[in-house]
KOLBAGU-222276 format. One record per atom (N, C-alpha, C): residue number from 0; chain; atom name; x, y, z. Coordinates in nm, 3 decimals. Layout:
// residues N
(NUM,'A','CA',(X,Y,Z))
...
***
This chain:
// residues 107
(0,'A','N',(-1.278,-2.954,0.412))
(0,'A','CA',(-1.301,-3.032,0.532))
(0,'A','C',(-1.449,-3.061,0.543))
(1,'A','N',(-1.498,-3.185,0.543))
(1,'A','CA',(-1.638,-3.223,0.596))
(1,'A','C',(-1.644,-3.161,0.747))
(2,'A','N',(-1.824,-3.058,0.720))
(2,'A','CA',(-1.833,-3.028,0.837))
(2,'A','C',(-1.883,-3.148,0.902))
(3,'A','N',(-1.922,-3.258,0.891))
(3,'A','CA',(-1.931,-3.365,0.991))
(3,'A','C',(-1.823,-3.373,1.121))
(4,'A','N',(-1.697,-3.351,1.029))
(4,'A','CA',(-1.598,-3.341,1.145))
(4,'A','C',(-1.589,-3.236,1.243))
(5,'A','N',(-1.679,-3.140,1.226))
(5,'A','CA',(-1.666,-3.049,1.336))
(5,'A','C',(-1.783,-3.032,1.460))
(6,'A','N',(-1.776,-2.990,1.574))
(6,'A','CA',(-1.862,-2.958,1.664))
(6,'A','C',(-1.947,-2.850,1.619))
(7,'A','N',(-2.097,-2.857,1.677))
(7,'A','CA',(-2.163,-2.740,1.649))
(7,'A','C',(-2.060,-2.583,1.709))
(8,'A','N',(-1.995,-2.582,1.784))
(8,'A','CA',(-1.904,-2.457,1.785))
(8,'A','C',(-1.782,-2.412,1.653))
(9,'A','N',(-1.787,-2.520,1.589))
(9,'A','CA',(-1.685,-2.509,1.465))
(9,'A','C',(-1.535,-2.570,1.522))
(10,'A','N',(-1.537,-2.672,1.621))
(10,'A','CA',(-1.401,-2.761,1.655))
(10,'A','C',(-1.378,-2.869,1.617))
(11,'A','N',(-1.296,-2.927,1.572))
(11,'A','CA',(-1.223,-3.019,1.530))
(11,'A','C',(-1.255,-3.163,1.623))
(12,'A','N',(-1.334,-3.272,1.605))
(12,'A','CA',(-1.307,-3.418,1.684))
(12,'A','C',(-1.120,-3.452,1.673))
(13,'A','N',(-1.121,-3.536,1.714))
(13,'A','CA',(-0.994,-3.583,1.687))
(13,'A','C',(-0.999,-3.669,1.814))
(14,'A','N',(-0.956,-3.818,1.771))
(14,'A','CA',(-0.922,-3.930,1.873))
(14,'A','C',(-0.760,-3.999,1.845))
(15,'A','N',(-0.680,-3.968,1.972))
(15,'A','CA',(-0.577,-4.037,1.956))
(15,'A','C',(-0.497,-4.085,2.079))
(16,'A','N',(-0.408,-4.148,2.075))
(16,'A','CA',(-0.341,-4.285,2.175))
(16,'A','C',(-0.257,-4.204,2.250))
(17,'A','N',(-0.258,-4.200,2.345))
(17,'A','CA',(-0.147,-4.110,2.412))
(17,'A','C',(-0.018,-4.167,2.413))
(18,'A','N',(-0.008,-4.245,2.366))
(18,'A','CA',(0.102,-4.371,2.432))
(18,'A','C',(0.215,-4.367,2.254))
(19,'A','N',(0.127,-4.395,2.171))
(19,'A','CA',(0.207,-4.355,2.059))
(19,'A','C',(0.183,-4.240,1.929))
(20,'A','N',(0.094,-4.183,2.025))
(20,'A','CA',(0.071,-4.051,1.888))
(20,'A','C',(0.003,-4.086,1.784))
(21,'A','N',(-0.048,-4.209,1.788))
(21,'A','CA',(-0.194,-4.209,1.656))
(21,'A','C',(-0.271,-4.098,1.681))
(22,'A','N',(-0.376,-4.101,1.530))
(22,'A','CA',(-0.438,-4.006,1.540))
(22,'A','C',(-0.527,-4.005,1.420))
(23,'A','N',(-0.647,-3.977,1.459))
(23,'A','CA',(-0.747,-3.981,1.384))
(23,'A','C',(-0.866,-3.877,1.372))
(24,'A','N',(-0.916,-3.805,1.249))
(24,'A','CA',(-1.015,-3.726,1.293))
(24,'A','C',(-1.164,-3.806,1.280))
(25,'A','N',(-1.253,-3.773,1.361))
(25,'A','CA',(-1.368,-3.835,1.397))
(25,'A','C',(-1.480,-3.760,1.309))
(26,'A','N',(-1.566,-3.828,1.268))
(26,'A','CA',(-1.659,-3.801,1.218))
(26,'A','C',(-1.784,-3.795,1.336))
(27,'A','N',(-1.878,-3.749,1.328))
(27,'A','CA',(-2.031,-3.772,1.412))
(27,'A','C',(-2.026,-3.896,1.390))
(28,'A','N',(-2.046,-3.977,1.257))
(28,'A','CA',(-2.122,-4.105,1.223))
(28,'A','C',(-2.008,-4.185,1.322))
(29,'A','N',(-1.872,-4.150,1.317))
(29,'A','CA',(-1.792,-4.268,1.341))
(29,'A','C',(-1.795,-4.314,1.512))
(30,'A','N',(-1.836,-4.166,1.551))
(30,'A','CA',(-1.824,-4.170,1.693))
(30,'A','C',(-1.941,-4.273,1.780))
(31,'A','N',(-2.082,-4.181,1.672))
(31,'A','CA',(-2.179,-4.296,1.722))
(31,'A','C',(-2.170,-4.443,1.708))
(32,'A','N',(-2.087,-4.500,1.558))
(32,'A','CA',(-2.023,-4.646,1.543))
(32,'A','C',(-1.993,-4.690,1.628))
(33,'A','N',(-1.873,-4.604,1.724))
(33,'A','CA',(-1.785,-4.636,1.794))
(33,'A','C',(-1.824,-4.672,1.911))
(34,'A','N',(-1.889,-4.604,1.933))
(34,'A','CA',(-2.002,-4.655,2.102))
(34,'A','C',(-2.101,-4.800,2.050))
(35,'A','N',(-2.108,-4.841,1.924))
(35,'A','CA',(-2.195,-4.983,1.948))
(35,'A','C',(-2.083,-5.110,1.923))
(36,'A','N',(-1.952,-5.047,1.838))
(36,'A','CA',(-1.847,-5.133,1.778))
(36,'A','C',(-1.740,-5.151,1.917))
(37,'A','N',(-1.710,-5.030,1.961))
(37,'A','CA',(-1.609,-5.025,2.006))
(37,'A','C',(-1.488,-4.937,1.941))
(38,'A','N',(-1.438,-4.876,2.062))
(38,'A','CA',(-1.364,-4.744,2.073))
(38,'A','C',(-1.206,-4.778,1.987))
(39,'A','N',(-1.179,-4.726,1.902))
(39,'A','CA',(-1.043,-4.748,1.818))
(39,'A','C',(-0.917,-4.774,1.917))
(40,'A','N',(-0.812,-4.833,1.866))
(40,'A','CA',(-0.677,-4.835,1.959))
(40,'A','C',(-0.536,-4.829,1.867))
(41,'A','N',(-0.441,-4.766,1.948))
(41,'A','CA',(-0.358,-4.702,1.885))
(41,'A','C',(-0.263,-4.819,2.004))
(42,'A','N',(-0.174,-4.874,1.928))
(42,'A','CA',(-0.109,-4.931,2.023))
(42,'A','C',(-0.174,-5.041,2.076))
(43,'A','N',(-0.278,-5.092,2.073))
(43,'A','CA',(-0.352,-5.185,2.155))
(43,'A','C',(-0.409,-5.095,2.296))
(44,'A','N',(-0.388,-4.956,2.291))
(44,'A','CA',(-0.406,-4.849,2.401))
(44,'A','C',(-0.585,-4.765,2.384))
(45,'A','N',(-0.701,-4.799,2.425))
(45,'A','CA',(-0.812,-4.697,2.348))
(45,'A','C',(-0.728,-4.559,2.274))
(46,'A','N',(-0.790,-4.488,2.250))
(46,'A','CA',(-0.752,-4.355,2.195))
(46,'A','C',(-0.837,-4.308,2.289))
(47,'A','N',(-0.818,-4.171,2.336))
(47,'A','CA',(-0.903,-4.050,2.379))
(47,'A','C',(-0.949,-3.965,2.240))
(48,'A','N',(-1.080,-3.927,2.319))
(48,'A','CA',(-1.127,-3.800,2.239))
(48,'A','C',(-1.083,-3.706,2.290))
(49,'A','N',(-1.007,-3.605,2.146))
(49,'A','CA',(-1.016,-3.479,2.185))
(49,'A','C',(-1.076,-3.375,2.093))
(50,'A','N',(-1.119,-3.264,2.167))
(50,'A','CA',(-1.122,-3.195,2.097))
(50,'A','C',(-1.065,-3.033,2.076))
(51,'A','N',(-1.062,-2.965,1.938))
(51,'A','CA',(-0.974,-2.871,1.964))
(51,'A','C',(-1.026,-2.738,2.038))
(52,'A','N',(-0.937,-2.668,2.081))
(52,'A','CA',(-0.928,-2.532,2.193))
(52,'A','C',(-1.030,-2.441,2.048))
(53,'A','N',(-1.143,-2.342,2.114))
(53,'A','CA',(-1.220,-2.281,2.002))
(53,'A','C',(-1.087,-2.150,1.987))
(54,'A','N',(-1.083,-2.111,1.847))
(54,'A','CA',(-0.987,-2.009,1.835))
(54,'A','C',(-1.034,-1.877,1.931))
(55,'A','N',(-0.967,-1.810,2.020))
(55,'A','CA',(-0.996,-1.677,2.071))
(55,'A','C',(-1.023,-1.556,1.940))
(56,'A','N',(-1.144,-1.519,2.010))
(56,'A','CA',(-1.163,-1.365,1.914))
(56,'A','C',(-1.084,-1.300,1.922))
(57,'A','N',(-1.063,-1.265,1.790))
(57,'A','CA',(-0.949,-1.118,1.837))
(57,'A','C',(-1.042,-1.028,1.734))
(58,'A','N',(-1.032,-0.906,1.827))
(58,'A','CA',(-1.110,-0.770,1.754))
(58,'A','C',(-1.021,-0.727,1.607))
(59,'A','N',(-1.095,-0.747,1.510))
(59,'A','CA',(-1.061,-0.687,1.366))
(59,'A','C',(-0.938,-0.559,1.415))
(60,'A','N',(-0.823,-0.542,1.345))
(60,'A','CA',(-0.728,-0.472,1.345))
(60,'A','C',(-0.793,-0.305,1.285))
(61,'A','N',(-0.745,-0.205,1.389))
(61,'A','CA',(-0.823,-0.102,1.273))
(61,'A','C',(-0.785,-0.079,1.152))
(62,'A','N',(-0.868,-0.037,1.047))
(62,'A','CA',(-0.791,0.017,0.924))
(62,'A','C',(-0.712,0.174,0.958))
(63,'A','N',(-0.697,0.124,0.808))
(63,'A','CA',(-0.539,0.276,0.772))
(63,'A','C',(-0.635,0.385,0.741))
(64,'A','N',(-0.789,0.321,0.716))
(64,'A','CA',(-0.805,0.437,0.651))
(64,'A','C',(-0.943,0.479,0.803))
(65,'A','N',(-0.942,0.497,0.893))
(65,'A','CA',(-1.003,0.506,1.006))
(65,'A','C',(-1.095,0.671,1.025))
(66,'A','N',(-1.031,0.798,0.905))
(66,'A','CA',(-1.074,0.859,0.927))
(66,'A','C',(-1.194,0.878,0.810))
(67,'A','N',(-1.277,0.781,0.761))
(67,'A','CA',(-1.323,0.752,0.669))
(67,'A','C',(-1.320,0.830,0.544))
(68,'A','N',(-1.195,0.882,0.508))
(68,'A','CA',(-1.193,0.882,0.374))
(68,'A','C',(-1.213,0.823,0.266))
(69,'A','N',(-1.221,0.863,0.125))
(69,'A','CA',(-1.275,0.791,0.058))
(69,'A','C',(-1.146,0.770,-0.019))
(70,'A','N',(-1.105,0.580,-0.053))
(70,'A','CA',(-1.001,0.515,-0.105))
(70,'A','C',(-1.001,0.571,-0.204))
(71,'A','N',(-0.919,0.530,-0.298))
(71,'A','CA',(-0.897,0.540,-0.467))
(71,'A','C',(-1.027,0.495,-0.551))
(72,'A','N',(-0.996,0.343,-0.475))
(72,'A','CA',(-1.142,0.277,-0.570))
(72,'A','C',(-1.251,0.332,-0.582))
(73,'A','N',(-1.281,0.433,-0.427))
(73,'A','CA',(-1.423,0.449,-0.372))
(73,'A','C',(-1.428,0.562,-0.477))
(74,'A','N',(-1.321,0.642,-0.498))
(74,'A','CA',(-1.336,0.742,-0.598))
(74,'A','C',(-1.363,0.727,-0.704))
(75,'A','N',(-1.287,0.631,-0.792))
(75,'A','CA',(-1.265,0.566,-0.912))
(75,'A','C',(-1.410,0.525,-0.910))
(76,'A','N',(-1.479,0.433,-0.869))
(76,'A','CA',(-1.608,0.421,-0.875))
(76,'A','C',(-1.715,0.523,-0.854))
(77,'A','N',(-1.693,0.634,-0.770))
(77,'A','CA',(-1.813,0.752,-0.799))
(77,'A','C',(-1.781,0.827,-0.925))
(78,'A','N',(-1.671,0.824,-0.998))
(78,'A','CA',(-1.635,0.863,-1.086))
(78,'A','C',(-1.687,0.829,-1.239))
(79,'A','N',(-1.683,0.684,-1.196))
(79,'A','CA',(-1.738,0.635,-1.311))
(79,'A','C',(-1.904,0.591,-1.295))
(80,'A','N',(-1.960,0.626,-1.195))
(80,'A','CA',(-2.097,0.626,-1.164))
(80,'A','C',(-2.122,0.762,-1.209))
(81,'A','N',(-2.091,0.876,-1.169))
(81,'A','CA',(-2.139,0.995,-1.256))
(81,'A','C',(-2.083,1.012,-1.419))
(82,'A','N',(-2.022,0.939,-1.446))
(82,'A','CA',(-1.969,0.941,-1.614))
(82,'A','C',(-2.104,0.885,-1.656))
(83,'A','N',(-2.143,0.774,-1.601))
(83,'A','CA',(-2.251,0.701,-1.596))
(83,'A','C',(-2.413,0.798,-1.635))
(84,'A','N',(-2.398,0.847,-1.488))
(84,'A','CA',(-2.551,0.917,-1.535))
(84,'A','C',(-2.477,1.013,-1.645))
(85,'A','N',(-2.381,1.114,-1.646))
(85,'A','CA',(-2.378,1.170,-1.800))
(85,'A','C',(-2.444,1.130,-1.914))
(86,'A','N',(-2.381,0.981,-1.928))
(86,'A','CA',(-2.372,0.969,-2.080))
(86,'A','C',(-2.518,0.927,-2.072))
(87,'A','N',(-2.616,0.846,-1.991))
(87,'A','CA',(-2.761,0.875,-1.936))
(87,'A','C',(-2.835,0.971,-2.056))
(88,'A','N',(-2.842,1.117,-1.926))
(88,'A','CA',(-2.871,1.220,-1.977))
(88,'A','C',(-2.852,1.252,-2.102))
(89,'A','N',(-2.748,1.249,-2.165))
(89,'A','CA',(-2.708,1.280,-2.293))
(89,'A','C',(-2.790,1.189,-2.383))
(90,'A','N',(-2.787,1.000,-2.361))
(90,'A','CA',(-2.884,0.960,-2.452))
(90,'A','C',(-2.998,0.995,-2.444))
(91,'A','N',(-3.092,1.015,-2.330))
(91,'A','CA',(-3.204,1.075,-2.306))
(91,'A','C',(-3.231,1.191,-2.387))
(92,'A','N',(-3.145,1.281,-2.382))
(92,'A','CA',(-3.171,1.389,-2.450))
(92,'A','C',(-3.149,1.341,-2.626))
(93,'A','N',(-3.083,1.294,-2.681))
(93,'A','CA',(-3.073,1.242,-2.800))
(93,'A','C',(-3.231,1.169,-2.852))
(94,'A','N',(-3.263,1.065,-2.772))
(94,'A','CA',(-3.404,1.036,-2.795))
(94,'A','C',(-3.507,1.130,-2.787))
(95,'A','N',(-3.484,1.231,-2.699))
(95,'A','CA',(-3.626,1.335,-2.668))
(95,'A','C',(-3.607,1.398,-2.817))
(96,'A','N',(-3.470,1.428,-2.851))
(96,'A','CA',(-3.479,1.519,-2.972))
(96,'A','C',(-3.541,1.430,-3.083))
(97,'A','N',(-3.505,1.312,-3.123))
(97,'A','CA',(-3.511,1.258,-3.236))
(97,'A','C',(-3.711,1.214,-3.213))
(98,'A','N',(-3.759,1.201,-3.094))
(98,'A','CA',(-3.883,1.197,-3.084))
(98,'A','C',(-3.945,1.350,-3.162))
(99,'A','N',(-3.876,1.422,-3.114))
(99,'A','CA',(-3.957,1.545,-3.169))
(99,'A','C',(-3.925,1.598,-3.313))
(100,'A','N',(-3.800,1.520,-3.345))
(100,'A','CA',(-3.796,1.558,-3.532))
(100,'A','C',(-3.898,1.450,-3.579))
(101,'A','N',(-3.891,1.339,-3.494))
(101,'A','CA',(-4.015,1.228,-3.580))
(101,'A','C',(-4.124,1.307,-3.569))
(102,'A','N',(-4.212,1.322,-3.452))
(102,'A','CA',(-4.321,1.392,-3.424))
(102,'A','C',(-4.318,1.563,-3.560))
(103,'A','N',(-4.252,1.596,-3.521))
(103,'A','CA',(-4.267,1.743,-3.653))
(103,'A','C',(-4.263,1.648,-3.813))
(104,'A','N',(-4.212,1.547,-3.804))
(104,'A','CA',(-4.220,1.548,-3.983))
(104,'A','C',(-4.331,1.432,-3.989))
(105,'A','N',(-4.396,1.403,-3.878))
(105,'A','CA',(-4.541,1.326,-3.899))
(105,'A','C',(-4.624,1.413,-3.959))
(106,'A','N',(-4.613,1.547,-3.843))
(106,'A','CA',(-4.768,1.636,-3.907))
(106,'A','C',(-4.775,1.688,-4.006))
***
């Protein structure tokens, strides 16, 4: 959807004929047109502007998991974040060693 068609609140233009149910969505540009051209007609009837009702907030549903435990994923991912630093450490230590067999068979 072009946001042109919407209000700075995020609503819908829309101009239509009461008389036979045309219907059109409005652009900014078309509206300002419309005020130097003249207002569209559905029926030979103007159209009204309308515009749409802003959706009501509704508060986020709580989650299932409310007593903040930690999901599967959340596990699955610290899981594989400490596999992580392991294998880390382990190359680290592989390089420190192989630094110090280089270093002993320099001198």
């Amino acid at each position: 959807m072009n946001n042109q068609s919407l209000d700075s609140d995020g609503r819908k233009r829309l101009l239509r004929c009461e008389h036979c149910g045309a219907s059109l969505v409005s652009f900014l540009s078309d509206l300002l047109r419309y005020t130097r051209e003249g207002w569209p007609k559905g029926c030979n009837q103007t159209m009204g502007l309308f515009v749409e009702e802003p959706l009501p907030f509704v508060e986020p549903a709580p989650s299932s998991n409310s007593t903040n435990r930690p999901t599967p994923v959340i596990i699955e991912a610290q899981t594989l974040l400490e596999q992580a630093k392991d294998g880390a450490e382990e190359v680290v230590a592989q390089i420190e060693k192989s630094q110090e067999l280089l270093n002993s068979s320099v001198v």
